[in-house]
N, CA, C and O of each residue as an XYZ file, in Angstrom:
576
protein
N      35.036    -20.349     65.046
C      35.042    -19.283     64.097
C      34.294    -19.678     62.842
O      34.102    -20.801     62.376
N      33.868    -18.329     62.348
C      32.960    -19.274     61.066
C      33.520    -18.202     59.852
O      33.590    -16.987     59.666
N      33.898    -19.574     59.101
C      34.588    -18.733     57.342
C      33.671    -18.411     56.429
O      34.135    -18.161     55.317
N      32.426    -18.332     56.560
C      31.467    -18.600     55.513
C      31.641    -17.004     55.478
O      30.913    -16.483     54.634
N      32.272    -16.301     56.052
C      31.648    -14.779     55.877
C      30.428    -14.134     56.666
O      29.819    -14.659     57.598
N      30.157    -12.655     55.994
C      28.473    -12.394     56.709
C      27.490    -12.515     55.923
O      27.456    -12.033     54.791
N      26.409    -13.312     56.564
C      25.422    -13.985     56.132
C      24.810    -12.234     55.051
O      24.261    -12.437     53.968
N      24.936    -11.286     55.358
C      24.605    -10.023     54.752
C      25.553     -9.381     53.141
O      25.423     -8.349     52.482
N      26.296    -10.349     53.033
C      26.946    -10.033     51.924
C      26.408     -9.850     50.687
O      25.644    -10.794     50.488
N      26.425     -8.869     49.454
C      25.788     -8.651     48.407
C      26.248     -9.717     47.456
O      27.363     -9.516     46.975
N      25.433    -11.139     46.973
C      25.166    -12.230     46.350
C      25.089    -11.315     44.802
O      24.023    -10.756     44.544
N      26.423    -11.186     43.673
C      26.261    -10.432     42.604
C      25.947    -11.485     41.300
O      26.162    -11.138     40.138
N      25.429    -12.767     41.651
C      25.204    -13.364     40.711
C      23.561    -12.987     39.860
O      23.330    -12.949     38.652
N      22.585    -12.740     41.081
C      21.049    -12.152     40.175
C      21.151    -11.202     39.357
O      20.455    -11.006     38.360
N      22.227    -10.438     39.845
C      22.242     -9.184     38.728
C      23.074     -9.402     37.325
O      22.848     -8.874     36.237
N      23.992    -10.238     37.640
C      24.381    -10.865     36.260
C      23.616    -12.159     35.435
O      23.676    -12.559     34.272
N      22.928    -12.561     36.549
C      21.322    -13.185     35.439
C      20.594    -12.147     34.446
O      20.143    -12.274     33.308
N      20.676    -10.922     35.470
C      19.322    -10.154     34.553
C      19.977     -9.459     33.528
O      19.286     -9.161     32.553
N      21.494     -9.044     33.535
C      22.119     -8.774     32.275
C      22.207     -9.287     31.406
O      22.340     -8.558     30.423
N      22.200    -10.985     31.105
C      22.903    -11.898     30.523
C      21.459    -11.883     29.934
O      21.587    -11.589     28.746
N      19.652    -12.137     30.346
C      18.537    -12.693     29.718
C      18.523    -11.635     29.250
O      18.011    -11.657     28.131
N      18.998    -10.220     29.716
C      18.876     -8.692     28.693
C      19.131     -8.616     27.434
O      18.513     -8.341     26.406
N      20.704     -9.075     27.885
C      21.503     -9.384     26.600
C      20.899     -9.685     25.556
O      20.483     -8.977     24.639
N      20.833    -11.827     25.890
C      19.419    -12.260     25.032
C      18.772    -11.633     24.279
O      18.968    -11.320     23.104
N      17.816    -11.397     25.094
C      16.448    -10.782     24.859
C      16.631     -9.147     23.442
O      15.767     -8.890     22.604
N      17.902     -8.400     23.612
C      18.044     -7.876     22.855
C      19.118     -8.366     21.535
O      19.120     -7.488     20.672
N      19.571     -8.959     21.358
C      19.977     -9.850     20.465
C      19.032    -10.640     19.689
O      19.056    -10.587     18.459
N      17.912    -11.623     20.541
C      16.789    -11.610     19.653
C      15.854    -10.897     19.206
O      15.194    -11.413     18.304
N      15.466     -9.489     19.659
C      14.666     -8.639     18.958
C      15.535     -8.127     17.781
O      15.009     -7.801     16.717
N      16.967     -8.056     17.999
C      17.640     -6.880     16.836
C      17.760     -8.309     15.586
O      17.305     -8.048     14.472
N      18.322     -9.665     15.790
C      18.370    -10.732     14.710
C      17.024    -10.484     14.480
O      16.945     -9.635     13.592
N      15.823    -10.865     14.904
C      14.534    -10.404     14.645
C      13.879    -10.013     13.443
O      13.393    -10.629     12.494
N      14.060     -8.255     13.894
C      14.112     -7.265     13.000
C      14.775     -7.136     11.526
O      14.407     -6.608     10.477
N      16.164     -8.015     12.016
C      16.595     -8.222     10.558
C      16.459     -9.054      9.670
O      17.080     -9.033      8.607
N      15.720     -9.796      9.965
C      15.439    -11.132      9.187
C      13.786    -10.477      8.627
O      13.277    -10.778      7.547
N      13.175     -9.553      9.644
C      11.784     -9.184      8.910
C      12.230     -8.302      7.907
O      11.582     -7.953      6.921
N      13.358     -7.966      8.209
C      13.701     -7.033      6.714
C      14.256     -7.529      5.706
O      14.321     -6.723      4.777
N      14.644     -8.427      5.515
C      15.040     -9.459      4.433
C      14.149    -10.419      3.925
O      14.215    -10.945      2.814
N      13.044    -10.681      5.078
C      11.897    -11.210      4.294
C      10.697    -10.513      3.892
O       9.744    -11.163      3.464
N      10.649     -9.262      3.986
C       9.527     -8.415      3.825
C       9.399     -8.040      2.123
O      10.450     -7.503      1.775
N       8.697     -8.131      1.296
C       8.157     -8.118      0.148
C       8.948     -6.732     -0.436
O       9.094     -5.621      0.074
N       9.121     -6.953     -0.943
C       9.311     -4.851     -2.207
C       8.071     -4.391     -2.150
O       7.317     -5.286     -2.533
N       7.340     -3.181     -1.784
C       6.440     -2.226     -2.204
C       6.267     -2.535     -3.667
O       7.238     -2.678     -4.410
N       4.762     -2.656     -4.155
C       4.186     -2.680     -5.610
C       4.929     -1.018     -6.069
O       5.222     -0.043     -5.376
N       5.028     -1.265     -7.406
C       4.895      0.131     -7.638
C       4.020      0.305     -8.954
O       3.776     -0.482     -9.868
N       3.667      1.507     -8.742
C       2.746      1.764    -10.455
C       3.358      2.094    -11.279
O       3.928      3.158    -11.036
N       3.634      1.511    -12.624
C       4.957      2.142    -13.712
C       4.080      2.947    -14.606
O       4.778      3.855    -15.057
N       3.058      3.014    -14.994
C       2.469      4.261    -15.956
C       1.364      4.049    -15.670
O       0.954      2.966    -15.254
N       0.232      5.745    -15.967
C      -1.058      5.029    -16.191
C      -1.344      5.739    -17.634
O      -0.887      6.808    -18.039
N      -2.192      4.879    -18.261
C      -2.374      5.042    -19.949
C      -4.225      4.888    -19.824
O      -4.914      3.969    -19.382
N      -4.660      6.438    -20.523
C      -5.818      6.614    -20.873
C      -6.280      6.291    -22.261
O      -5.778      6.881    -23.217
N      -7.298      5.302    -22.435
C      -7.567      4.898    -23.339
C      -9.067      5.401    -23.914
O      -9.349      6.534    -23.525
N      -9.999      4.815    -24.701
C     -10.835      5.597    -24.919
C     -11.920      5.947    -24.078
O     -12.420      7.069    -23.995
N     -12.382      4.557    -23.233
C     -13.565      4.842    -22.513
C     -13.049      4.531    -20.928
O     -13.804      4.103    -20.055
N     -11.475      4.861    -20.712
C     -11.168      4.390    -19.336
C      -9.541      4.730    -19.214
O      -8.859      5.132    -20.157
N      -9.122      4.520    -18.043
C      -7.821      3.954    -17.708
C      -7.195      2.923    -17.695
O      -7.794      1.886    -17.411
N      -5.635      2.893    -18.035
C      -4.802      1.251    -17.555
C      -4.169      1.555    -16.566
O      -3.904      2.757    -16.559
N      -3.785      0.987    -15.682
C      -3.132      1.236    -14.723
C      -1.634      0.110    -14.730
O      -1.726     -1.014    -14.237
N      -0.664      0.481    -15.188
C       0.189     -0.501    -14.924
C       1.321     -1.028    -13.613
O       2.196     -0.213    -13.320
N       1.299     -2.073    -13.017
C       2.193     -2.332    -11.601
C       2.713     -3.414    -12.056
O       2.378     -4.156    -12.979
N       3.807     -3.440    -11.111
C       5.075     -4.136    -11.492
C       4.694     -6.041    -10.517
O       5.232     -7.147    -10.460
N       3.599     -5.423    -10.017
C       3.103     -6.646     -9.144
C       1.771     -6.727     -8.976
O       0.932     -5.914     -9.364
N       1.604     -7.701     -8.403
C      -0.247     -7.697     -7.795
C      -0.654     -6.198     -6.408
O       0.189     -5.959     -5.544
N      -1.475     -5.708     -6.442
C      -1.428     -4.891     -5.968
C      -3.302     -4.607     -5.364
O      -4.241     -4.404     -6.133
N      -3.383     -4.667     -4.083
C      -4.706     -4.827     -3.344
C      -5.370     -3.238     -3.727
O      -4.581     -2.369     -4.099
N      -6.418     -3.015     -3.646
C      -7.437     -1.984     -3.903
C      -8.886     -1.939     -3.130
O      -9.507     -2.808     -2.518
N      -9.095     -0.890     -3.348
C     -10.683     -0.625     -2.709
C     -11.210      0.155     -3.468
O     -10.386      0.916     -3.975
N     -12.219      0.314     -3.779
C     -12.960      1.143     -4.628
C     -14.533      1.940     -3.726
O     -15.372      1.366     -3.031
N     -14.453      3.160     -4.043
C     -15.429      3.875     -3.640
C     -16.258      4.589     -4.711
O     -15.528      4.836     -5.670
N     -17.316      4.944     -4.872
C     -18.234      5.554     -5.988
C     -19.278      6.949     -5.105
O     -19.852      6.832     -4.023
N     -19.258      7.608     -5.586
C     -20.029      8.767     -5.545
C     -20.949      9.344     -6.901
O     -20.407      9.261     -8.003
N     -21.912      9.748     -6.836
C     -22.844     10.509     -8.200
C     -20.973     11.496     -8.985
O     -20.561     12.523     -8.445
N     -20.461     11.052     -9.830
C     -19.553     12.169    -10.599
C     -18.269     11.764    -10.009
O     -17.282     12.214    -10.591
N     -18.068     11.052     -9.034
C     -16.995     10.902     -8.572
C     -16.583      9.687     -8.335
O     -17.603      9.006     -8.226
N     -15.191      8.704     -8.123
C     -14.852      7.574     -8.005
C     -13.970      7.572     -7.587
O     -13.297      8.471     -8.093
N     -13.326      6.929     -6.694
C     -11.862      7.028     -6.146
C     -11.242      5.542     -6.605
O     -12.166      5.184     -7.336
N     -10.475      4.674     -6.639
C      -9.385      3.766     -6.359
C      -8.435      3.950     -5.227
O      -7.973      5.090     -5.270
N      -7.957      3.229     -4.196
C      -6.951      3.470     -3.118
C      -6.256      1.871     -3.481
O      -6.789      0.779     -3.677
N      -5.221      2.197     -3.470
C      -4.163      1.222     -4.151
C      -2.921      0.722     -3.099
O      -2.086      1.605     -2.902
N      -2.739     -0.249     -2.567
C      -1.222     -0.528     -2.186
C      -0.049     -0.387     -3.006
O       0.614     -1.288     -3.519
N       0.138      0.962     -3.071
C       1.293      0.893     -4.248
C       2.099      2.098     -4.006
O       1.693      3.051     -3.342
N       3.480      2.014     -4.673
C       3.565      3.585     -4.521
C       4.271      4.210     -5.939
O       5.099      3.485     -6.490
N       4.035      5.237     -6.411
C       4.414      5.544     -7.457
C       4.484      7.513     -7.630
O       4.314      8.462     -6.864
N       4.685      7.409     -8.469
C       4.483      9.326     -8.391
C       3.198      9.542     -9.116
O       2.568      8.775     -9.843
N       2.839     11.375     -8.563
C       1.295     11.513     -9.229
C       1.618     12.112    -10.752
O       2.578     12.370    -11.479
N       0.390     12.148    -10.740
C      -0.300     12.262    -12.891
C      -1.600     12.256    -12.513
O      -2.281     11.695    -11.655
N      -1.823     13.371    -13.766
C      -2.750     13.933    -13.927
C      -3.217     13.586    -15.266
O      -2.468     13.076    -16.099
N      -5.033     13.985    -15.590
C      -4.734     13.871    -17.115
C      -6.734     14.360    -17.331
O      -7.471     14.885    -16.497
N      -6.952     14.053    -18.315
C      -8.337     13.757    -18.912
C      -8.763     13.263    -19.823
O      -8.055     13.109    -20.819
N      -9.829     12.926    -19.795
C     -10.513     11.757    -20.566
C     -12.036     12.352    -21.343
O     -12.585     13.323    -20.821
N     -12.567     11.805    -22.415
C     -13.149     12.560    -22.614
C     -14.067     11.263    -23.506
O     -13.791     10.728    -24.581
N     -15.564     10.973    -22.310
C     -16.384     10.237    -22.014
C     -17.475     10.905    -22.844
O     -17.881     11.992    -22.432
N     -18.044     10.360    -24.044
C     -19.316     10.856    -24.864
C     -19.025     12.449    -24.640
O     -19.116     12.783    -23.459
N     -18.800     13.152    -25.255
C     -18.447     14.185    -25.090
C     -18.231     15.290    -23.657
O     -18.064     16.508    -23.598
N     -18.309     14.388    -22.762
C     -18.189     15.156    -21.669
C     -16.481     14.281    -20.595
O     -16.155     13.137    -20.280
N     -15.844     15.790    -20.401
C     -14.411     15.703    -19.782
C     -14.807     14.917    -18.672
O     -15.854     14.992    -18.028
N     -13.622     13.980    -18.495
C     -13.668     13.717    -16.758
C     -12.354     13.613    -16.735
O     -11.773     13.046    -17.660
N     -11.667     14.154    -15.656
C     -10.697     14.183    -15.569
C     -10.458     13.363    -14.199
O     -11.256     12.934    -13.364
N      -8.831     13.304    -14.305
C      -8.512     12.251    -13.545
C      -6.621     12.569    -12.629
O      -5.725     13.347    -12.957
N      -6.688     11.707    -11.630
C      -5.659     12.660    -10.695
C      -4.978     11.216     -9.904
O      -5.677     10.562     -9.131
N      -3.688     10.870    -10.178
C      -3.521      9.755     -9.177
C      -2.466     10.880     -8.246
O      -1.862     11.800     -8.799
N      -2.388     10.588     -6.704
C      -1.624     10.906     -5.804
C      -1.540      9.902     -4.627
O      -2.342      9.000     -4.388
N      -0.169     10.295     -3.780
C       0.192      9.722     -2.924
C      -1.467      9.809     -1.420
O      -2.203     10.705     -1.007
N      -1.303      8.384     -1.149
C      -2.824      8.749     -0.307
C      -2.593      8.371      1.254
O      -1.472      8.785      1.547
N      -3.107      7.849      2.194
C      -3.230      7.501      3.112
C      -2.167      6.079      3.621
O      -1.493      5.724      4.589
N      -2.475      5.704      2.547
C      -1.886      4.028      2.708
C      -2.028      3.305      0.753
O      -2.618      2.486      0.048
N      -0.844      4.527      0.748
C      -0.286      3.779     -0.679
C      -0.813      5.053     -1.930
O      -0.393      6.203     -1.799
N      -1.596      4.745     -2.908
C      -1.997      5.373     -3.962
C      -3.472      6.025     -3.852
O      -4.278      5.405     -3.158
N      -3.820      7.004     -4.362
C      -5.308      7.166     -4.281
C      -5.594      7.899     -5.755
O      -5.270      9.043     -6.074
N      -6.139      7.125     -6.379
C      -6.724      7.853     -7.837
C      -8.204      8.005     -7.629
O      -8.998      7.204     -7.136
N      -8.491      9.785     -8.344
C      -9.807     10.023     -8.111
C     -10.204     10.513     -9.425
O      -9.424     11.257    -10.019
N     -11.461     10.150    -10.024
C     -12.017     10.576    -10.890
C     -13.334     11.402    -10.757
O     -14.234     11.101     -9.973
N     -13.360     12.530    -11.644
C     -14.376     13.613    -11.444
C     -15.239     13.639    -12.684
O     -14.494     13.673    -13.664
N     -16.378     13.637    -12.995
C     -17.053     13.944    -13.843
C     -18.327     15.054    -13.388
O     -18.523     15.316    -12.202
N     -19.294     15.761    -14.690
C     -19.707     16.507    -14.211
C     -21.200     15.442    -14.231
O     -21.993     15.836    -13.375
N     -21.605     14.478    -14.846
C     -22.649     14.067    -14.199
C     -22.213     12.540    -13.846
O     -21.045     12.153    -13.825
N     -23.158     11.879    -13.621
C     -22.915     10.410    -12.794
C     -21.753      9.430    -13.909
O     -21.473      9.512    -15.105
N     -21.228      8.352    -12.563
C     -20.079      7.620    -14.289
C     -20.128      6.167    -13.153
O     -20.252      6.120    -11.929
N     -19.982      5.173    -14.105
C     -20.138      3.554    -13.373
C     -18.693      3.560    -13.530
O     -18.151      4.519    -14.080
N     -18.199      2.832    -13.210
C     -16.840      2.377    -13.232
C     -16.479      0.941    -13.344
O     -16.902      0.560    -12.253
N     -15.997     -0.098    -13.901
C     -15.963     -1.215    -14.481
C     -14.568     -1.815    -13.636
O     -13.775     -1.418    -14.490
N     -14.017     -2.220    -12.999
C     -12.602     -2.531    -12.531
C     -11.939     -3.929    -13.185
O     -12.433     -5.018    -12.893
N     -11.288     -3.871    -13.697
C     -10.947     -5.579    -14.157
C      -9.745     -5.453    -14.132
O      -9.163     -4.444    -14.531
N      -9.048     -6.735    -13.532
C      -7.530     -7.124    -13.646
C      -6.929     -8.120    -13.957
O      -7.432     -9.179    -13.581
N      -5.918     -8.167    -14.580
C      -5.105     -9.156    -15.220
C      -3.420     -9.083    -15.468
O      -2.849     -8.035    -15.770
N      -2.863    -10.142    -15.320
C      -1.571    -10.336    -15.680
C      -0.990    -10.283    -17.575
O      -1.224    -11.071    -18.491
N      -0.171     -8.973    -17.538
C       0.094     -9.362    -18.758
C       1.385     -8.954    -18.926
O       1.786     -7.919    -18.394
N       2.163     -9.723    -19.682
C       3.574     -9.328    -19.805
C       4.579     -9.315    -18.670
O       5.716     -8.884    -18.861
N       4.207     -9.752    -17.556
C       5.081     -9.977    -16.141
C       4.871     -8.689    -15.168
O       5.479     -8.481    -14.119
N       3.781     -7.805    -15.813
C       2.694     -6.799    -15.279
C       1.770     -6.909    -14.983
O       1.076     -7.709    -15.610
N       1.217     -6.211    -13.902
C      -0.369     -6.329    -13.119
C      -1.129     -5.176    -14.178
O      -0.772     -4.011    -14.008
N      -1.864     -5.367    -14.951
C      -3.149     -4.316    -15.574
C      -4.130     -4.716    -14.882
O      -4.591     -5.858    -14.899
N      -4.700     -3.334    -13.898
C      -5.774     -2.613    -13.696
C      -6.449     -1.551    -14.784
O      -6.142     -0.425    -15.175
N      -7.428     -2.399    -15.046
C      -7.869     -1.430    -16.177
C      -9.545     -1.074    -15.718
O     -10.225     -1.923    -15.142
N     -10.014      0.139    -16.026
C     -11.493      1.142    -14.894
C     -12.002      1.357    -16.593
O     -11.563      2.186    -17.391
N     -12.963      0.414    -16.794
C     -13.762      1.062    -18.292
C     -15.486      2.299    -17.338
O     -16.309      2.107    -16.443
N     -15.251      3.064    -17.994
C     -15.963      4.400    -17.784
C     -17.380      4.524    -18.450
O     -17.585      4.932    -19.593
N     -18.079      4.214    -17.778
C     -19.688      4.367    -18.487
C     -20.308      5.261    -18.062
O     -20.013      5.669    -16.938
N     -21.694      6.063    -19.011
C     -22.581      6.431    -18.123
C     -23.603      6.014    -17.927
O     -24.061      5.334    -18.845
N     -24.497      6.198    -16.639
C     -25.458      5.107    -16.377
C     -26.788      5.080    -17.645
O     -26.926      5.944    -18.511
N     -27.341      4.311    -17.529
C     -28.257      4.367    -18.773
C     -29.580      5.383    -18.271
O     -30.083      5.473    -17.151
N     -29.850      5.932    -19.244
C     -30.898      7.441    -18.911
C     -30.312      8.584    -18.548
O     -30.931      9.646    -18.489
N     -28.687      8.418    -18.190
C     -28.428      9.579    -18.048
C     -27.758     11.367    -19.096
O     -27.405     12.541    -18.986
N     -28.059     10.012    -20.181
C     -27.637     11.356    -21.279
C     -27.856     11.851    -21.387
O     -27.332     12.589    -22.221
């Protein structure tokens, strides 16, 4: 007689392998996840922007990445940041340009409009435990 049983019997140990590396496997994605959220940075934010005579300041509470684009009358800034929009104008040798920050694609997008061509100057610096972005506003030479 043979005690071993039938050689056809359902063996339930593979299937409690593949629960147990499941298990795992989701235990380390969810610890994971939470540790990228405890180490993930605060969002910059923009705390004011202040128009000065021949430009903007831009103030952030941190360092904050940018791109800059130029058009004949037009200029954009796109900012990693997030903050609320403002509006305003500026008023370049006697001619308005006005100016518009809003929520953009990926973070901030400030655009400036003038009615003829304008250079744009970008410079940044740490001051006061603040990031100043400051855009001095020219017009090109010959174009007055």
């Amino acid at each position: 007689m043979d005690d071993r049983g039938d050689s056809t019997a359902h063996d339930p140990r593979p299937r409690l392998r593949r629960r147990f590396f499941a298990a795992l496997v989701l235990i380390g994605f969810l610890f994971g996840g939470l540790l990228g959220r405890l180490m993930a940075p605060e969002p910059v934010r923009l705390l004011e922007v202040q128009a000065f005579d021949a430009g903007l300041r831009l103030r952030l509470d941190g360092q904050a990445d940018y791109r800059e684009a130029s058009a004949a009358g037009g200029y954009t800034l796109s900012l990693q940041a997030e903050g609320r929009e403002a509006a305003g104008q500026l008023n370049l040798e006697g001619q308005a340009v006005r100016w518009r920050v809003q929520p953009g694609e990926q973070g901030l997008s400030l655009r400036l409009v003038a009615l003829r061509p304008l250079q744009v100057r970008a410079s940044a610096r740490e001051e006061g435990g603040a990031w100043l972005l400051e855009l001095r506003l020219a017009t090109p030479a010959g174009e007055r």
